[in-house]
GUPA-81362 format. One record per residue: residue in three letters; x, y, z of N, C-alpha, C in turn. Coordinates in Angstrom, 2 decimals, padded with zeros to 5 digits. Atoms other than C-alpha are relative to their C-alpha. Last residue first. Layout:
residues N
+---------+---------+---------+---------+---------+---------+---------+---------+---------+---------+
| residuo |     n_X |     n_Y |     n_Z |    ca_X |    ca_Y |    ca_Z |     c_X |     c_Y |     c_Z |
+---------+---------+---------+---------+---------+---------+---------+---------+---------+---------+
|     ALA |       X |       Y |       Z |       X |       Y |       Z |       X |       Y |       Z |
...
+---------+---------+---------+---------+---------+---------+---------+---------+---------+---------+
This chain:
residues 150
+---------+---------+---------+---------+---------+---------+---------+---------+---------+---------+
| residuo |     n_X |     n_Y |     n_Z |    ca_X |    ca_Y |    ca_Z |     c_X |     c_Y |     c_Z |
+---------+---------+---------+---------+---------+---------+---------+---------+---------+---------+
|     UNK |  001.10 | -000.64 | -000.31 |  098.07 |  062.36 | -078.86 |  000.30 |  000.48 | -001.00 |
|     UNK |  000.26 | -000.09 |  001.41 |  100.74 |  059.91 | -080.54 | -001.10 |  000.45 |  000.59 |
|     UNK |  001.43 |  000.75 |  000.52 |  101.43 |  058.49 | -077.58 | -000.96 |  000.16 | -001.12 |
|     UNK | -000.47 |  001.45 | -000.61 |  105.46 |  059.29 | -077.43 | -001.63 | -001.26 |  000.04 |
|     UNK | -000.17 |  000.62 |  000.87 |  104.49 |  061.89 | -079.44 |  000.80 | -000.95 |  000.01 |
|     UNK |  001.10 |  000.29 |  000.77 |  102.42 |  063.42 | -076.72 |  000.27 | -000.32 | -001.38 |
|     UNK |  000.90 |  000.22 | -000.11 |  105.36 |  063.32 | -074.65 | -001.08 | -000.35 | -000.75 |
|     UNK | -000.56 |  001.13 |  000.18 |  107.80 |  065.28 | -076.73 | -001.01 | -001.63 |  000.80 |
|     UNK |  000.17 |  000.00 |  001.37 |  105.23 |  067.91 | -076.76 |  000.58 | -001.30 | -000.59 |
|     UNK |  001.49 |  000.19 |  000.36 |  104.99 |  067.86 | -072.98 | -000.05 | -000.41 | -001.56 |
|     UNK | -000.33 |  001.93 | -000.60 |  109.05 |  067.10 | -072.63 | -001.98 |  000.36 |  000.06 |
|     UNK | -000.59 |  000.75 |  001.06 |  109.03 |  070.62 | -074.83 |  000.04 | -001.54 |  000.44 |
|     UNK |  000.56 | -000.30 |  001.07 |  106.50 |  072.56 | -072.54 |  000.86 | -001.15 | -001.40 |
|     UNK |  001.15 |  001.07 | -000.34 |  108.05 |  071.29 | -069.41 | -000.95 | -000.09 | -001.41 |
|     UNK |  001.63 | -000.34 | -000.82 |  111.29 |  072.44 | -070.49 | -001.59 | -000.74 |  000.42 |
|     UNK |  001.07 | -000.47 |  000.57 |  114.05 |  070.35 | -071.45 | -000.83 |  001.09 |  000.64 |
|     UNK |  000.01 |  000.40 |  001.02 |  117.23 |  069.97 | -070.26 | -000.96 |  000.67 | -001.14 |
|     UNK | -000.24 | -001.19 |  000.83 |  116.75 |  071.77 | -066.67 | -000.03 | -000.23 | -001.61 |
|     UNK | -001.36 | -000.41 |  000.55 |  117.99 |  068.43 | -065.17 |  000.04 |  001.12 | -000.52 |
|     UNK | -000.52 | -000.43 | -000.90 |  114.39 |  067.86 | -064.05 |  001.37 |  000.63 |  000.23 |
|     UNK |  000.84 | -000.74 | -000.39 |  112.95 |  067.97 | -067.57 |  000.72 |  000.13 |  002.04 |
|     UNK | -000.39 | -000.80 |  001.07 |  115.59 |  065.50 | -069.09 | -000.67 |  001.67 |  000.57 |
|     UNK | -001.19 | -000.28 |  000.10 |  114.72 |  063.19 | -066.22 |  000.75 |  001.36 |  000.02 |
|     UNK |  000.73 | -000.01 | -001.08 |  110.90 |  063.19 | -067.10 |  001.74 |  000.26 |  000.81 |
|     UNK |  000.77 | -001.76 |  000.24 |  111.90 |  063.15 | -070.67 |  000.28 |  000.68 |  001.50 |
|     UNK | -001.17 | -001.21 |  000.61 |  114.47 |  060.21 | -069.77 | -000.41 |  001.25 | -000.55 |
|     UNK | -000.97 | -000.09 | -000.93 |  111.75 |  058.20 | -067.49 |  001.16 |  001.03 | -000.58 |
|     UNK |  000.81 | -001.35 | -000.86 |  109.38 |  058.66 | -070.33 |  000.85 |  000.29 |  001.02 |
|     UNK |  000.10 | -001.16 |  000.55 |  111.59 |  056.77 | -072.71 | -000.65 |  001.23 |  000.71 |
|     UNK | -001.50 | -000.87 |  000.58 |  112.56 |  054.36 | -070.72 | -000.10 |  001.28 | -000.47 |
|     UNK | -000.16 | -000.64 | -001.82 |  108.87 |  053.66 | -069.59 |  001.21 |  000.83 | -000.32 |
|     UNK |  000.52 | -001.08 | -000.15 |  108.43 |  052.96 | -073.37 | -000.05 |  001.04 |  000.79 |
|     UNK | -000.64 | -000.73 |  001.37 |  110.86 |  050.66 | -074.51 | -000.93 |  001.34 |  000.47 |
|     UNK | -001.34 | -000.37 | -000.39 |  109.81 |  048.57 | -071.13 |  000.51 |  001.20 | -000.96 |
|     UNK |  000.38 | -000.93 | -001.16 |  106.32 |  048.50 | -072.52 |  001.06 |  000.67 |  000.83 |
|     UNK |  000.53 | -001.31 |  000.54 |  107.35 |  047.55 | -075.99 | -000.15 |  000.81 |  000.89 |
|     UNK | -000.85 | -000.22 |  000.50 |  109.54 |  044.44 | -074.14 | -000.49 |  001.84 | -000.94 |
|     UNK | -000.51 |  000.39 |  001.27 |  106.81 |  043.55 | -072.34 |  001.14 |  001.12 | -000.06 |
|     UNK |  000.44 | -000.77 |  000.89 |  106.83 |  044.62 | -068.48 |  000.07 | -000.44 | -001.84 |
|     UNK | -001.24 | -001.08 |  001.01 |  108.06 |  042.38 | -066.13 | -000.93 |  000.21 | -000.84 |
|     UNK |  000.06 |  000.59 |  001.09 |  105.16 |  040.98 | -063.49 |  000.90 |  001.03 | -000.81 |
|     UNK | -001.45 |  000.47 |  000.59 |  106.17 |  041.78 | -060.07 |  000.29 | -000.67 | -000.91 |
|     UNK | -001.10 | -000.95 | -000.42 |  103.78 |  044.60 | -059.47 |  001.30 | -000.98 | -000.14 |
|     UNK | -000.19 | -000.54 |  001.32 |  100.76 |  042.55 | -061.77 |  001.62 |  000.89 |  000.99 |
|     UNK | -000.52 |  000.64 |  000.89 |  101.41 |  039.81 | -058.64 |  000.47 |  000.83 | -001.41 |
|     UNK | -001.21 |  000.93 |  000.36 |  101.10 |  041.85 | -056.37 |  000.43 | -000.71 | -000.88 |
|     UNK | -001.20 | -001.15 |  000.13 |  098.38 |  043.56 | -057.54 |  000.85 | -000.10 |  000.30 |
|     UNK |  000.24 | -000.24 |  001.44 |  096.36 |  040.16 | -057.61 |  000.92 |  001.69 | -000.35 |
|     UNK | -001.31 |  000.76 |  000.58 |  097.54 |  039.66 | -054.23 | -000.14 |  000.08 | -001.18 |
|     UNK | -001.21 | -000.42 | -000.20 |  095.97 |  042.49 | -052.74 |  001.05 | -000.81 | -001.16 |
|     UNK | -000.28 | -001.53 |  000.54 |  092.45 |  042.05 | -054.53 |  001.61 | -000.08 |  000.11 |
|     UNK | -000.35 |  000.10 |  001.05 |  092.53 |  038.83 | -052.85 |  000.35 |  000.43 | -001.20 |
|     UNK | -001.44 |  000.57 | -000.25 |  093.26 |  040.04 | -049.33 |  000.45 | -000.74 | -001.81 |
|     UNK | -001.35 | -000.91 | -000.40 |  090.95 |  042.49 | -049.95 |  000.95 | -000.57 | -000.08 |
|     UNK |  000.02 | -000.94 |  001.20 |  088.11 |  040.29 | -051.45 |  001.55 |  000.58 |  000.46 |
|     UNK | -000.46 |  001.35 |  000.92 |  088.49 |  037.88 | -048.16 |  000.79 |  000.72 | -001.17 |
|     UNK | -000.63 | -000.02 | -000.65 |  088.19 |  041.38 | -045.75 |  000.69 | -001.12 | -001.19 |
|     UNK | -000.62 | -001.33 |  000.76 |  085.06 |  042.07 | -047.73 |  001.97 | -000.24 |  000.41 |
|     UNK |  000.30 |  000.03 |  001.14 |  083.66 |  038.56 | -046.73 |  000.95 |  001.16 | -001.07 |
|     UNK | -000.51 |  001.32 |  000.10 |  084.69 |  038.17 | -043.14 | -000.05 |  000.09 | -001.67 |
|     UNK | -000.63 | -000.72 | -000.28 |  082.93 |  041.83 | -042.58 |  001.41 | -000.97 | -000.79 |
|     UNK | -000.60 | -000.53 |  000.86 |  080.26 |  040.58 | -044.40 |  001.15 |  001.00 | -000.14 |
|     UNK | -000.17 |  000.18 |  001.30 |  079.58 |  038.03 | -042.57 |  000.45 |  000.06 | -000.97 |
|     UNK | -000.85 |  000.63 |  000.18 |  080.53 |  039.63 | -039.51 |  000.28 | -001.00 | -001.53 |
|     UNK | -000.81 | -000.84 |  000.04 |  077.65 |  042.00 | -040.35 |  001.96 | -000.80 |  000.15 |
|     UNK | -000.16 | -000.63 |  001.30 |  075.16 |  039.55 | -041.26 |  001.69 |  000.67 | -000.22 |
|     UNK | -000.26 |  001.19 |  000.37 |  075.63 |  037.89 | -037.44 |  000.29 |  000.46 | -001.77 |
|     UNK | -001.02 |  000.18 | -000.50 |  075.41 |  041.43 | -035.88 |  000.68 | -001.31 | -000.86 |
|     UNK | -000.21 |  000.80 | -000.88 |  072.42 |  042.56 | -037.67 |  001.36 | -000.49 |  000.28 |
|     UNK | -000.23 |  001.12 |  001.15 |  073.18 |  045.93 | -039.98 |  000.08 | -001.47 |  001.30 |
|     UNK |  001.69 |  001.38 |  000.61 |  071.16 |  048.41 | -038.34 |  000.22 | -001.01 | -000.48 |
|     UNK |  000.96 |  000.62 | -001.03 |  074.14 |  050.25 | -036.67 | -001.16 | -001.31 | -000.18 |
|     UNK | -001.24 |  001.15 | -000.23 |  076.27 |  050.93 | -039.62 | -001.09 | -000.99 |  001.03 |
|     UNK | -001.49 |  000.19 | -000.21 |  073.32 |  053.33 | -040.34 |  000.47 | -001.45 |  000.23 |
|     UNK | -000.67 |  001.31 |  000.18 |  069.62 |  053.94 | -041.57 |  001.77 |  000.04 | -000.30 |
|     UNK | -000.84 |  000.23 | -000.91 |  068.39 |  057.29 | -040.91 |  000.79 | -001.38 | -000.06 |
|     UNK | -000.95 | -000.80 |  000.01 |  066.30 |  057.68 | -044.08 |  001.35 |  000.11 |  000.77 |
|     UNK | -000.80 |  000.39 | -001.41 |  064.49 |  054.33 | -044.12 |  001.74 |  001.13 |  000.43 |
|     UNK |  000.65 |  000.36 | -000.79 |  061.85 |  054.87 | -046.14 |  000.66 | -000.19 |  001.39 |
|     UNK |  001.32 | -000.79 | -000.33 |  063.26 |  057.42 | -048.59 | -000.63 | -000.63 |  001.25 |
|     UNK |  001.20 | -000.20 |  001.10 |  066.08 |  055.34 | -048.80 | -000.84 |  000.64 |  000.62 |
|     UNK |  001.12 | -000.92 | -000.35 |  069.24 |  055.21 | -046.46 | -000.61 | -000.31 | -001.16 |
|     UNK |  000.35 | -000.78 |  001.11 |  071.66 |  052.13 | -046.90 | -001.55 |  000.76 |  000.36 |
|     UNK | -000.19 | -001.50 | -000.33 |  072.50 |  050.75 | -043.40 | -000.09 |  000.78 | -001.57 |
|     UNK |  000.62 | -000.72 | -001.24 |  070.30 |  047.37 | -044.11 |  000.33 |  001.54 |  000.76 |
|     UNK |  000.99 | -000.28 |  000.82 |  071.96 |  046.65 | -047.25 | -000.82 |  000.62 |  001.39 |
|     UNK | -000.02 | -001.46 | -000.81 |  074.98 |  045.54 | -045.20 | -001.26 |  001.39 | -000.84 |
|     UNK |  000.23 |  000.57 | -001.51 |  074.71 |  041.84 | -046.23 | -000.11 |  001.61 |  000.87 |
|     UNK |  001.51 | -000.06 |  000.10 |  074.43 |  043.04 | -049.61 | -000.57 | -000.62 |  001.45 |
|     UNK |  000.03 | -001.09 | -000.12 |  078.51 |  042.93 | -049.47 | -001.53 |  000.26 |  000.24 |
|     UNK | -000.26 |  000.24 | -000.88 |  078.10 |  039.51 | -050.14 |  000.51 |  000.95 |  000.99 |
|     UNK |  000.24 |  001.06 | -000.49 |  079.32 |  039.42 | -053.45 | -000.20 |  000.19 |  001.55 |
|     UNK | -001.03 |  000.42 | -001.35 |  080.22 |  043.23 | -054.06 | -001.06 | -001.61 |  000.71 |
|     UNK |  000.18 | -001.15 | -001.19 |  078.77 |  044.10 | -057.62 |  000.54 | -000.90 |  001.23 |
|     UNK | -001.41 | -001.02 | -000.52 |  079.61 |  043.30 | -061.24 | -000.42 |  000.86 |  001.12 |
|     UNK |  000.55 | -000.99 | -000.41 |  076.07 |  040.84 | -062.19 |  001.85 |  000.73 |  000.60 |
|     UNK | -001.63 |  000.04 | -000.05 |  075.88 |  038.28 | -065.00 | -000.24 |  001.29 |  000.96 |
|     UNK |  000.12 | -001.35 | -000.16 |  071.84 |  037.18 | -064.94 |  001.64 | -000.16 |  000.16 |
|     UNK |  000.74 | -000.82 |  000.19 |  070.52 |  034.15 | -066.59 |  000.40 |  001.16 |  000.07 |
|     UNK | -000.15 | -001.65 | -000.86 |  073.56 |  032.60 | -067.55 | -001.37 |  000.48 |  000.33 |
|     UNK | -000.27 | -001.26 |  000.87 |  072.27 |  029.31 | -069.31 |  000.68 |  000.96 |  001.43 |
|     UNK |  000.44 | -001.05 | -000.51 |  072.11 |  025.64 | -068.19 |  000.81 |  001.17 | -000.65 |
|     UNK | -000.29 | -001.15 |  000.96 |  071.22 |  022.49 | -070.19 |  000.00 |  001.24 |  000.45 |
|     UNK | -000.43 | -001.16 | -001.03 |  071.17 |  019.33 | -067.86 |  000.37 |  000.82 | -001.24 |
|     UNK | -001.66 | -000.42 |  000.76 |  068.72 |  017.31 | -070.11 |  000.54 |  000.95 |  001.14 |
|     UNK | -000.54 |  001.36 |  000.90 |  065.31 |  015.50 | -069.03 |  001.48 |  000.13 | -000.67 |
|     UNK | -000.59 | -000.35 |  000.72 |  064.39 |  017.61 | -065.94 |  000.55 | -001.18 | -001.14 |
|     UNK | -001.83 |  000.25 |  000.07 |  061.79 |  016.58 | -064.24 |  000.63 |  000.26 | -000.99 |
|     UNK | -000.17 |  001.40 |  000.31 |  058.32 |  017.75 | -064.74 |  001.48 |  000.40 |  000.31 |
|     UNK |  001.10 |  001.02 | -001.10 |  056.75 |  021.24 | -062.81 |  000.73 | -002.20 | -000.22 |
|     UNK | -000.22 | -000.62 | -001.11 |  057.06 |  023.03 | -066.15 | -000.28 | -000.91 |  001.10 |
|     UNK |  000.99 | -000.41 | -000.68 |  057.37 |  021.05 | -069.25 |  000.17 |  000.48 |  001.92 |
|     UNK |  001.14 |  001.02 | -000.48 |  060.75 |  019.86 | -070.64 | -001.08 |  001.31 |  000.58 |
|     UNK |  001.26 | -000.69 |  000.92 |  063.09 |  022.70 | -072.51 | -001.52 | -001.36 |  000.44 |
|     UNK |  000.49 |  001.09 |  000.29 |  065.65 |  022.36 | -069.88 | -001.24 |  000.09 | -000.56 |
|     UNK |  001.37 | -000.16 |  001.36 |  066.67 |  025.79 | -069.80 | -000.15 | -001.56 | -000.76 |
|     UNK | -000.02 |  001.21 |  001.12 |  068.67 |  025.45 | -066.02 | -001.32 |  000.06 | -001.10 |
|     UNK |  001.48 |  000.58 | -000.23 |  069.40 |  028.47 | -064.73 | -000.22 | -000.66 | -000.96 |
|     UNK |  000.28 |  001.05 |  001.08 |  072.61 |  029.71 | -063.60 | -001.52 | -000.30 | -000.08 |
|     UNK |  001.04 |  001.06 | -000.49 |  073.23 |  033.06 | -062.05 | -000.14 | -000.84 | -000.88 |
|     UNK |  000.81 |  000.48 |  000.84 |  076.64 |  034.67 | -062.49 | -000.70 | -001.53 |  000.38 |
|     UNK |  000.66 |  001.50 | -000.20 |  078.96 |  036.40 | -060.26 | -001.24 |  000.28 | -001.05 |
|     UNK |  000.53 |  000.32 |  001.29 |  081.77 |  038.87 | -060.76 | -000.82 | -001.37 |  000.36 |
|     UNK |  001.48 |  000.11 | -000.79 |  083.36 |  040.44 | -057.37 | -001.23 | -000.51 | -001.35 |
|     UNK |  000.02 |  000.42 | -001.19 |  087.08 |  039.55 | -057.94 | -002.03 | -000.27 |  000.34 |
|     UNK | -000.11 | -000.92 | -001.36 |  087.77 |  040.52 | -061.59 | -000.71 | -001.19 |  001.41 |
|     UNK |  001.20 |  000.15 | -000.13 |  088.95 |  037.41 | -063.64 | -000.70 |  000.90 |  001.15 |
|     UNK |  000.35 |  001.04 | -000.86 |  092.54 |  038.11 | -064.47 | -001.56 |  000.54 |  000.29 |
|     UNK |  000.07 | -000.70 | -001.47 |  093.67 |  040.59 | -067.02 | -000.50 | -001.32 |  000.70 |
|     UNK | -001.01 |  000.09 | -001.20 |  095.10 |  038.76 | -070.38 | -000.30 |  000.58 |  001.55 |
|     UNK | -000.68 |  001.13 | -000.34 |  092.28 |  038.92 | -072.57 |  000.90 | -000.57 |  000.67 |
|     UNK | -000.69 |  000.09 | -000.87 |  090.50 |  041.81 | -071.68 |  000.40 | -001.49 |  000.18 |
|     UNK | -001.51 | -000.27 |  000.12 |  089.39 |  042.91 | -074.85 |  000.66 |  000.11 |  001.23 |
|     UNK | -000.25 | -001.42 | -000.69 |  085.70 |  042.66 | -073.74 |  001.18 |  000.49 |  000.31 |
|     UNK |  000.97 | -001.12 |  000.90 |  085.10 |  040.13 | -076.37 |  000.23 |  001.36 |  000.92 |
|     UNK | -000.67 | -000.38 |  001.10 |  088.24 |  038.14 | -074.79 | -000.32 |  001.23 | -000.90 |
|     UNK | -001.12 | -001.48 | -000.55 |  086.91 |  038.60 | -071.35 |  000.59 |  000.61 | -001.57 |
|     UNK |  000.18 | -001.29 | -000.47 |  084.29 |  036.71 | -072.44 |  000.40 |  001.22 |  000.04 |
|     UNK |  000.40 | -000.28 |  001.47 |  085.82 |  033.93 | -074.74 | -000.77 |  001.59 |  000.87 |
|     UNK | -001.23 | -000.10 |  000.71 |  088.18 |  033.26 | -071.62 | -000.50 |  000.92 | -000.84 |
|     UNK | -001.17 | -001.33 | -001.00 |  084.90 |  033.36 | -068.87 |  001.28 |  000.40 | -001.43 |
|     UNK |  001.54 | -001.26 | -000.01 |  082.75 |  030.65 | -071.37 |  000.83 |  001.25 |  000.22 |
|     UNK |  000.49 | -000.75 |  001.61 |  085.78 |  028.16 | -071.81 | -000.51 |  001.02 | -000.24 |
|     UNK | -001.12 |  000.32 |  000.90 |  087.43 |  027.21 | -068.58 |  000.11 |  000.46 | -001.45 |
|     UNK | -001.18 | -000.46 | -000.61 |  085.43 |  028.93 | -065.66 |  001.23 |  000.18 | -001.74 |
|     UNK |  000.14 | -001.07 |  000.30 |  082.03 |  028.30 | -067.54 |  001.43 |  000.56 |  000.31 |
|     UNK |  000.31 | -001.16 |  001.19 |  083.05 |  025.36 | -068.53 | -000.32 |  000.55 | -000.06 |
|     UNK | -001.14 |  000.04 |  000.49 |  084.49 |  024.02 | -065.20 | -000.06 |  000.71 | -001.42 |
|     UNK | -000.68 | -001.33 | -000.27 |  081.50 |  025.50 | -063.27 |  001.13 | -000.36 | -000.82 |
|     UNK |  000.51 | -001.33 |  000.34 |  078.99 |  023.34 | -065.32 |  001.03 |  001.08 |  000.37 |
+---------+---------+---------+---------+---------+---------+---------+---------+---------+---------+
């Protein structure tokens, strides 16, 4: 189950959400639930499981749910979060971070396409062109926005 959602499902995902090349954000989880079309209560006669719920929030982070104020629990701080939870999710956020990090490492020493390179160049020599007195800011603006075709 996790290999085809990882291997197939996730690809065709990202794809529809034109993020075919970014990497799989960090805090992205999804509930399984098996739609074995047998009767309730009976054993399962097929492993057939769906997504129920896809959710973009801090895995494990919900461990600190306890200092979130609400109407009922207006005062609710750092404080309230049990000690054992709190390492939890101290251990947890701390994980994210370190994986977060390296995932921007990595896009920081990934080379640029060849269009993208063609492009920096070009801003780098407005940007340049504009400190040198060259241009003005008004003409490396104009030049600029037909570098993106604003």
């Amino acid at each position: 189950i996790m290999s085809d959602f990882t291997e197939k499902d996730i690809p065709s995902l990202m794809s529809n959400l034109e993020l075919p090349n970014e990497p799989l954000p960090l805090w992205w989880t999804a509930d399984f639930i098996n739609a074995d079309p047998g009767a309730p209560g009976t054993p399962c006669t097929m492993d057939k499981w769906i997504v129920g719920e896809f959710n973009c929030s801090c895995v494990g982070i919900s461990k600190c749910l306890p200092a979130y104020c609400k109407a009922d629990t207006p005062n609710a701080s750092f404080f309230d979060i049990p000690v054992a939870d709190l390492m939890e999710a101290t251990y947890l956020g701390n994980l994210m971070g370190q994986k977060a990090l390296s995932v921007l490492d990595a896009v920081k020493t990934k080379a640029p396409s060849a269009a993208a390179s063609k492009l920096l160049t070009r801003i780098e020599a407005v940007k340049s062109a504009v400190t040198m007195g060259i241009l003005s800011k008004e003409e490396a603006g104009s030049l600029m926005s037909k570098l993106f075709d604003v």
